[in-house]
C-alpha positions in Angstrom: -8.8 1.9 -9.4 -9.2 4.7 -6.7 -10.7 3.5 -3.3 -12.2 5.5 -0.4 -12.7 4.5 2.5 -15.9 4.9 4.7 -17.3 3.5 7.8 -20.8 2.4 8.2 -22.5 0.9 11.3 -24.5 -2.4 10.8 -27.5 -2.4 12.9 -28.9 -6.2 13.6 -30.2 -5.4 16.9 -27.7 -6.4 19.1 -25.3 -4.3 20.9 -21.7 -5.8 20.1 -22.6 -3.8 16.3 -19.2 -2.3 15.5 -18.7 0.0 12.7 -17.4 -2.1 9.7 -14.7 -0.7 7.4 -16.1 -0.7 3.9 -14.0 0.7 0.6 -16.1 2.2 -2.6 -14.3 0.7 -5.9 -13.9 3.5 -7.9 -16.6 5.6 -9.3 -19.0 2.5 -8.7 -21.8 1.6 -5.8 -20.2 -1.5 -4.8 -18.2 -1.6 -2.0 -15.2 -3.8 -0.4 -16.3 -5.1 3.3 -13.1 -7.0 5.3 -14.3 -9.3 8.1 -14.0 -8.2 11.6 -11.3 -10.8 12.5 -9.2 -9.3 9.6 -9.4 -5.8 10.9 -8.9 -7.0 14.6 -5.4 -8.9 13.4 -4.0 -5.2 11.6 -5.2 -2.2 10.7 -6.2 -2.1 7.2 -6.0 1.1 4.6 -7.0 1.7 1.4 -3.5 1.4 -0.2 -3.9 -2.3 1.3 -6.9 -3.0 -0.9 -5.9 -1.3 -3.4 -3.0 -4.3 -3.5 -5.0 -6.8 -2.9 -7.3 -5.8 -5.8 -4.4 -5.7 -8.3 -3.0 -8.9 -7.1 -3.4 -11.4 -10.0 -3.7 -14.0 -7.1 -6.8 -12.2 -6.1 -10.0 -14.0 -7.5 -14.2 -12.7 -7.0 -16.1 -16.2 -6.8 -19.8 -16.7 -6.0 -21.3 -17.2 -3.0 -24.7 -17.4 -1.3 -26.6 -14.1 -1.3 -25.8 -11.0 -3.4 -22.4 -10.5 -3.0 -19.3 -12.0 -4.3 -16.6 -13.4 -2.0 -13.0 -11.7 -2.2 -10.5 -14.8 -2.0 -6.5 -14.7 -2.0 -4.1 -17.7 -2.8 -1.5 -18.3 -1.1 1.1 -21.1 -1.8 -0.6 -23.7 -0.1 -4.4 -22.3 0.4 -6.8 -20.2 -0.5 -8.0 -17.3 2.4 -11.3 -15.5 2.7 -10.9 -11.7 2.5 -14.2 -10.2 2.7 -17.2 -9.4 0.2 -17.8 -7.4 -2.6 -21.7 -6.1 -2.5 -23.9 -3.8 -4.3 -24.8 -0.7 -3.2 -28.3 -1.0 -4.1 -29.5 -4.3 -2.0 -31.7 -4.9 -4.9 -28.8 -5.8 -7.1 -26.9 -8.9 -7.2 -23.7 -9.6 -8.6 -22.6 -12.2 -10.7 
């Protein structure tokens, strides 16, 4: 799977908005969004997703809204990566 990063800026209105790191899987219009407090801890690149994507300890589960949540297992818990979302906002993933 090939992954290219882009950065977009959310605007909600309020002016702590920082652009958000957000990776296009493959030839598709959905994109990878990690959480702010992910990106704050270390730098992430697209090699990194690219990982995380191919780990078999990676799982895609539900969650409120239109996008899928991007979970990792670890030993003892399982972590919150970030979403996977649509590129059209009509669209919702299942």
């Amino acid at each position: 799977m090939s992954l290219v990063k882009t950065k977009t800026v959310v605007h909600q209105g309020t002016a702590n908005n920082v652009p958000k790191d957000r990776y296009t899987l493959g030839d598709s219009e959905m994109y990878f969004e990690i959480p702010k407090y992910l990106n704050s801890v270390e730098e992430i690149d697209a090699t990194a997703v690219k990982r995380l994507f191919n780990n078999e300890k990676m799982t895609l589960e539900e969650t409120e809204g239109k996008s899928l949540k991007v979970m990792f297992r670890t030993g003892t818990e399982t972590k919150f990566c970030g979403f996977v979302t649509a590129g059209d906002a009509s669209r919702e993933l299942d």
